[in-house]
PADOLUM-532514 format. One line per 3 residues: number of its first residue (from 0); for each residue x, y negated, z of N, C-alpha, C. Coordinates in pm, whole numbers, always signed. Atoms other than C-alpha are relative to their C-alpha. Layout:
BEGIN
NUM = X Y Z X Y Z X Y Z  ...
END
This chain:
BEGIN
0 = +8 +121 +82 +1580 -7 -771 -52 -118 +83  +85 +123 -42 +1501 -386 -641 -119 -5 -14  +115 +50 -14 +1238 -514 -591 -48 -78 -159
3 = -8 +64 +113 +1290 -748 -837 +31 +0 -125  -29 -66 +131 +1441 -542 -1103 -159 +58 -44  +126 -86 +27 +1052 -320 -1098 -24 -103 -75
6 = +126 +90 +50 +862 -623 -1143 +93 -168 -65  -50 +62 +39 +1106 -839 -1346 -17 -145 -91  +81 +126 +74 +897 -1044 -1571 -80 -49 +73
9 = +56 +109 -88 +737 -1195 -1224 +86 -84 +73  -95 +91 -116 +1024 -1348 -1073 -59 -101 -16  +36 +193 +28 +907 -1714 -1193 -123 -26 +8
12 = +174 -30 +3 +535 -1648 -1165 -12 +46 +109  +73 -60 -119 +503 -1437 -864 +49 -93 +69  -33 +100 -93 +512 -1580 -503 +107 +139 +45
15 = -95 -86 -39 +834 -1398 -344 +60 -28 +133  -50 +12 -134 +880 -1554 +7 -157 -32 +53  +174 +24 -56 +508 -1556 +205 +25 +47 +186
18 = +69 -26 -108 +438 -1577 +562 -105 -22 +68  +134 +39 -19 +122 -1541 +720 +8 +16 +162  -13 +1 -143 +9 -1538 +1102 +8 +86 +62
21 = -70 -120 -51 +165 -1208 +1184 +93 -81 +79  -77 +50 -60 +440 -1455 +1250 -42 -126 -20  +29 +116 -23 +455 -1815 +1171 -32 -93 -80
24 = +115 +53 +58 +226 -1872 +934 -107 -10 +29  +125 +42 -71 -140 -1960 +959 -102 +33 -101  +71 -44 +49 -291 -1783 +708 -1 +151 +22
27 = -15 -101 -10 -393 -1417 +688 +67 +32 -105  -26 -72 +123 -304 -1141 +442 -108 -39 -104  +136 +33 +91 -642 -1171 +285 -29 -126 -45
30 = +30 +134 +58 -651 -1516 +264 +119 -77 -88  -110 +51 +88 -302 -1561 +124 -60 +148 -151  +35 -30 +111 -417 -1298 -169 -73 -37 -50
33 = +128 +76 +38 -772 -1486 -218 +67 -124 -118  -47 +92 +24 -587 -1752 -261 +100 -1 -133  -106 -8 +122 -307 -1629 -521 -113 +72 -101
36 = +116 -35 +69 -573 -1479 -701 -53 -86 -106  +21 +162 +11 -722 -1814 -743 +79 -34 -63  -128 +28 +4 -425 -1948 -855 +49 +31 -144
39 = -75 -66 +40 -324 -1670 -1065 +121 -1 -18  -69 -58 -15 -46 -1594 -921 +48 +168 +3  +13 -158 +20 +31 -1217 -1014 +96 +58 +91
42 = -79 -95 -88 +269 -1111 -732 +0 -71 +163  +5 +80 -162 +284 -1205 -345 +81 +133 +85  -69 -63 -125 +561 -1072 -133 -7 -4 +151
45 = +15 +60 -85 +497 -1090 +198 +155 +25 +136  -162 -9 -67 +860 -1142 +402 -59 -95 +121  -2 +113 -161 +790 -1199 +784 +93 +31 +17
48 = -116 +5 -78 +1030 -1268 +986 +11 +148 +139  -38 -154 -70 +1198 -986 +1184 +108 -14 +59  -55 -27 -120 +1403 -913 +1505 +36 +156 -10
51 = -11 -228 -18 +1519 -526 +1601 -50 -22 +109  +102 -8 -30 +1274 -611 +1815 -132 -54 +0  +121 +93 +47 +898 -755 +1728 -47 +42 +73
54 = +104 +44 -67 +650 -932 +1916 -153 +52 -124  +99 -44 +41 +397 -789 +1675 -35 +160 -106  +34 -140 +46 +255 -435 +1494 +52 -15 -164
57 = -27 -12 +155 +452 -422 +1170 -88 +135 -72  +100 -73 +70 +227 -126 +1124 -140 -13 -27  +121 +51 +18 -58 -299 +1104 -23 -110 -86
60 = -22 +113 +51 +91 -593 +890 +13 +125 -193  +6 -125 +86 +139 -240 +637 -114 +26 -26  +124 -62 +51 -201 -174 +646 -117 -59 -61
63 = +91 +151 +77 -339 -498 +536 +4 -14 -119  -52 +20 +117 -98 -535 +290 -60 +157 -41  +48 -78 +107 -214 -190 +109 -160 -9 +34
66 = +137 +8 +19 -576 -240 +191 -16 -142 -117  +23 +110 +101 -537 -556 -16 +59 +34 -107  -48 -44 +127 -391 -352 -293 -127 -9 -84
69 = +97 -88 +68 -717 -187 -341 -93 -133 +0  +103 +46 +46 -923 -499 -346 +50 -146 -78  -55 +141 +82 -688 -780 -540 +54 +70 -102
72 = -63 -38 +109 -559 -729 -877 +101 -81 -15  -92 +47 -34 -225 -848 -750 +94 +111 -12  -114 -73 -7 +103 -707 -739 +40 -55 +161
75 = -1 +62 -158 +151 -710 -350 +113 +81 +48  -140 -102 -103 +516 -604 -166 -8 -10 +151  -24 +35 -164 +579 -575 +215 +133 -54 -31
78 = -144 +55 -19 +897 -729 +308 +14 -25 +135  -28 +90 -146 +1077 -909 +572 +121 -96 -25  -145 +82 -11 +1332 -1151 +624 +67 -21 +102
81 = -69 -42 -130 +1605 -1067 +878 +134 -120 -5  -50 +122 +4 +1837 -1325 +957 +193 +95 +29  -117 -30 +12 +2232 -1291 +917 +86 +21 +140
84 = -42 +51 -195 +2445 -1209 +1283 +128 -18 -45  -92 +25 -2 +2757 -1295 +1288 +144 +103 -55  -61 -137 +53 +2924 -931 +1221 -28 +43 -130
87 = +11 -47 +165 +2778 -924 +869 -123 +67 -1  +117 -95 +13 +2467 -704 +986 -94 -75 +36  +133 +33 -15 +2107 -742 +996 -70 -2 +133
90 = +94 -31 -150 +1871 -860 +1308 -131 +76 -18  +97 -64 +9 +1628 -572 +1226 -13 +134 +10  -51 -97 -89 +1554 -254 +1362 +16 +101 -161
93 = -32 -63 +146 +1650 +38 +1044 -122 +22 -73  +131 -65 +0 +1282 +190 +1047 -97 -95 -69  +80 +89 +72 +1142 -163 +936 +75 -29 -98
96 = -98 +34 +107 +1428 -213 +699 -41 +131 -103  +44 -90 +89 +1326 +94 +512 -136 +38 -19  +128 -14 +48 +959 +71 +524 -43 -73 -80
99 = +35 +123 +88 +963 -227 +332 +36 -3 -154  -66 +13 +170 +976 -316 -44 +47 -84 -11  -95 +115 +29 +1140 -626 -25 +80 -24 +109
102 = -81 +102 -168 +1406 -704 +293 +57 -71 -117  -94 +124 +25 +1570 -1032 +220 +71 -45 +108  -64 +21 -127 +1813 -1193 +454 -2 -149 -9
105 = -15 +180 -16 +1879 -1583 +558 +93 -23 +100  -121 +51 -125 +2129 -1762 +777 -129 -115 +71  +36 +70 -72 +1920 -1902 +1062 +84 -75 +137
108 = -119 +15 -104 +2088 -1953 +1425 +155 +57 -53  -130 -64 +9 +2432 -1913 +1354 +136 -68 +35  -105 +105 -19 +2791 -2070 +1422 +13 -83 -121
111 = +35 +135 +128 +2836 -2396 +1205 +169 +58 -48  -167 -54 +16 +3189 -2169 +1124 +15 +81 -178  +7 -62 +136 +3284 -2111 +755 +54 +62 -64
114 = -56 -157 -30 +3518 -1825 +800 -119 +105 +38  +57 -118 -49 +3283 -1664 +977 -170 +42 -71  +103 -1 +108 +2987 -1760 +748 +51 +89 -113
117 = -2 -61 +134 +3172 -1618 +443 +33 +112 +46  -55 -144 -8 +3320 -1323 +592 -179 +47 +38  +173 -45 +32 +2912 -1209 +677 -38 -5 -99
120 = +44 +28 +158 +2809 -1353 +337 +33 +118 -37  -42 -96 +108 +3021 -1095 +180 -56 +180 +94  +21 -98 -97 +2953 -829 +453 -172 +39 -36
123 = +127 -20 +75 +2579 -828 +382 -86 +54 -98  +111 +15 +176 +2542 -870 -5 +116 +151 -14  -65 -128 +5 +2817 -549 +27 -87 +60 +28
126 = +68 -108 -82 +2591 -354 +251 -80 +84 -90  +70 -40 +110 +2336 -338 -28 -118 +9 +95  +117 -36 -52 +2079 -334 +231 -139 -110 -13
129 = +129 +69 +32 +1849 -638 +130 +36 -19 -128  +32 +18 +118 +1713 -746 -204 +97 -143 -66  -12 +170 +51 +1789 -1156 -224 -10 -40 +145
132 = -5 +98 -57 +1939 -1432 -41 -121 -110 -3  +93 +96 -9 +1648 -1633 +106 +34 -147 +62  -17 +114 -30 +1674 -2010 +108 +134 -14 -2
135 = -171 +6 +44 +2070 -2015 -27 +18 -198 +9  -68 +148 -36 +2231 -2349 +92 -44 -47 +90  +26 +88 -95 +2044 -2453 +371 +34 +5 +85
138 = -116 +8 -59 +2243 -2337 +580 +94 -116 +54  -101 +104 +1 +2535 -2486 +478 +15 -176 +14  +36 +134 +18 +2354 -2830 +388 -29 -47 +136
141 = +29 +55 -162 +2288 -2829 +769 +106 -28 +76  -147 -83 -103 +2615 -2725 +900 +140 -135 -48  -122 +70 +87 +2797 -2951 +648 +92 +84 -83
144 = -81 -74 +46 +2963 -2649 +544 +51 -2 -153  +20 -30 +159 +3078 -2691 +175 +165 +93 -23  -56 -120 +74 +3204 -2435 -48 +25 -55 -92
147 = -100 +50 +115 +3472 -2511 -309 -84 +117 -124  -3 -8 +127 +3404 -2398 -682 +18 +187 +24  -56 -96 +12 +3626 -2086 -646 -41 +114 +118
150 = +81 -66 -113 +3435 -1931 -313 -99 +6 -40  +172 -58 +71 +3091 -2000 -443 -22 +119 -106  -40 -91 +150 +3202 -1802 -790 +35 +167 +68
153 = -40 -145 -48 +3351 -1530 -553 -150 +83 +26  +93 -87 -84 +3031 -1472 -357 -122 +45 -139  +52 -55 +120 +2824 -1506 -707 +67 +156 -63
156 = -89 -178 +42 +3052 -1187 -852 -56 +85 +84  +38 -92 -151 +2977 -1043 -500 -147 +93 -82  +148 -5 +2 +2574 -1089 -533 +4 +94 -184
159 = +29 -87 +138 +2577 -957 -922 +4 +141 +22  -95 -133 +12 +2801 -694 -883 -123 +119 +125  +99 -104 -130 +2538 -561 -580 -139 -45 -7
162 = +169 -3 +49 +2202 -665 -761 -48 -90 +123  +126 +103 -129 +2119 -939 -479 -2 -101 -74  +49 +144 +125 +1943 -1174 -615 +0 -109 +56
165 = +15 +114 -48 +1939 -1551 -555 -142 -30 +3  +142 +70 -29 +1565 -1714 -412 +69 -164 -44  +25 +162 +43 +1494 -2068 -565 -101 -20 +81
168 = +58 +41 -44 +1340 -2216 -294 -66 -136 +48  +111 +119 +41 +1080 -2455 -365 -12 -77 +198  +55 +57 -113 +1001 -2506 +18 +141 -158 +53
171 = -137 +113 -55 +1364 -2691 +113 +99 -61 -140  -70 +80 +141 +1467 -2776 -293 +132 +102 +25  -111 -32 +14 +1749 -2520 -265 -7 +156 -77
174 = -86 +76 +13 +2006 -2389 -396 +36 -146 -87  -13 +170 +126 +2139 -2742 -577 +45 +69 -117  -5 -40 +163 +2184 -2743 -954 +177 +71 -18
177 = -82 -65 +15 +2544 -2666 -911 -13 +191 +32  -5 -108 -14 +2459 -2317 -774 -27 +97 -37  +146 -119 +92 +2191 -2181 -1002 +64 -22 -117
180 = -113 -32 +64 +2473 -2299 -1263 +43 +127 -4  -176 -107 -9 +2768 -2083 -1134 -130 +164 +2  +51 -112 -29 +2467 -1799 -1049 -25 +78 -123
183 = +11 -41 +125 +2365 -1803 -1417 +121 +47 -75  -114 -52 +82 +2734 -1792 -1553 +11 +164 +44  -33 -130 -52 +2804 -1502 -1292 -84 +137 -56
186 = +66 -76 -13 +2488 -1303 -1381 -111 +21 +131  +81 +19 -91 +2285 -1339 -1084 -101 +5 -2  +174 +42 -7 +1901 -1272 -1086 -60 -110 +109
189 = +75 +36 -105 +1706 -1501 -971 -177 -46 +9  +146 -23 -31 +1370 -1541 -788 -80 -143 +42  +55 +88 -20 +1134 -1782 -712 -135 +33 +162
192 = +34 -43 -170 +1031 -1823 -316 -61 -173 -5  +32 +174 -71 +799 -2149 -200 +18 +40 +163  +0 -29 -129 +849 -2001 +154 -119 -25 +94
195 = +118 +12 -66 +487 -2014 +227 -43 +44 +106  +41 -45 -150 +363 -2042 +552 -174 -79 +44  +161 +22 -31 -25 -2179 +503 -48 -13 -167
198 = +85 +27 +112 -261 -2223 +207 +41 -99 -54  -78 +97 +67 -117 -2516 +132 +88 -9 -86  -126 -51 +84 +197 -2417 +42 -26 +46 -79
201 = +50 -59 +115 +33 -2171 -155 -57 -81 -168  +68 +73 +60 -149 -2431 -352 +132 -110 -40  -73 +125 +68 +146 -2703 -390 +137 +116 -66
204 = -138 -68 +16 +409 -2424 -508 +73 -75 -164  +10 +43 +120 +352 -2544 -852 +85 -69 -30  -26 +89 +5 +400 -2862 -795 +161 -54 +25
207 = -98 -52 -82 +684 -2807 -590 +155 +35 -96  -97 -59 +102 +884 -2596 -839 +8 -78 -122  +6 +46 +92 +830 -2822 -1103 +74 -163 +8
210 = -91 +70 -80 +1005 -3130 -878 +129 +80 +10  -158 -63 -5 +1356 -2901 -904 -9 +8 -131  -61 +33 +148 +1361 -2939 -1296 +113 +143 -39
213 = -99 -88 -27 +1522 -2611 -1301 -53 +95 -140  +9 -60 +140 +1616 -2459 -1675 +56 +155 +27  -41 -121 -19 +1623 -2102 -1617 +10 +141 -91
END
């Protein structure tokens, strides 16, 4: 089961994209739960970023996260977020892809090519191997890439049909209102990600999500 299917009545409440200074954030584990705590925020995913090979102890980023089980009355996931390659597969090694409760994926480096974007797109949310598209459109909004009506609708069907869920991400305002549209007609779950990467973030998510006017 998802991630997001378990804990279903937190999608819009919990935090669901978090990085701390494992990678290239600047908070800890402990201080990003203090903090949601505070807050009351009732869920905190924590999705670092990931390579199939890491510069740091994902088994030690495991042991934080369940030591902070036992002293927050949080709902706390591991994750990661592995970035899309060009062939449709994941940059992450299998061993961290299955220790985790949340993988998500994202289009970071990639060709500005939109053949080769959609043929991955679909390659991916097929695989069944992550949860939710993290940060949906920014991508494209970089690349220029736009997607007609009848492609977006395809890849929505896609994502339903294989339980990946769409991230509303507060950090870059995406996807746009057309997408969380067509996601809702299709069936599409979706989640709510500020893509936190300091206390800050943590603290303006609110605010943040409430600047996208988004009827869900």
């Amino acid at each position: 089961m998802r991630a997001w299917e378990r804990f279903a009545d937190l999608r819009y409440s919990g935090e669901w994209h978090a990085h701390t200074s494992f990678t290239d954030g600047t908070a800890t584990v402990d201080d990003m739960c203090r903090s949601a705590a505070g807050m009351g925020v009732p869920l905190v995913a924590f999705t670092e970023h990931v390579r199939r090979s890491l510069d740091y102890d994902m088994g030690l980023l495991l042991e934080q996260i369940d030591r902070a089980r036992g002293e927050y009355d949080l709902t706390l996931l591991s994750g990661c977020e592995a970035k899309v390659l060009p062939d449709g597969t994941l940059d992450v090694a299998e061993e961290v892809l299955s220790s985790v409760d949340y993988p998500i994926f994202a289009y970071h480096s990639f060709p500005a090519d939109k053949g080769l974007f959609l043929s991955s797109l679909r390659s991916v949310i097929a695989s069944g191997r992550a949860h939710t598209w993290a940060h949906p459109g920014t991508f494209t909004a970089r690349t220029g890439i736009a997607l007609s009506e009848d492609e977006l609708r395809e890849v929505m069907r896609l994502m339903s049909r294989h339980q990946v869920a769409m991230e509303i991400n507060t950090r870059y305002m995406t996807p746009e209102r057309r997408w969380v549209e067509l996601a809702k007609e299709e069936g599409v779950a979706m989640v709510r990600g500020s893509d936190v990467h300091s206390l800050a973030d943590m603290e303006g998510r609110d605010e943040r999500w409430s600047r996208m006017g988004l009827r869900l």
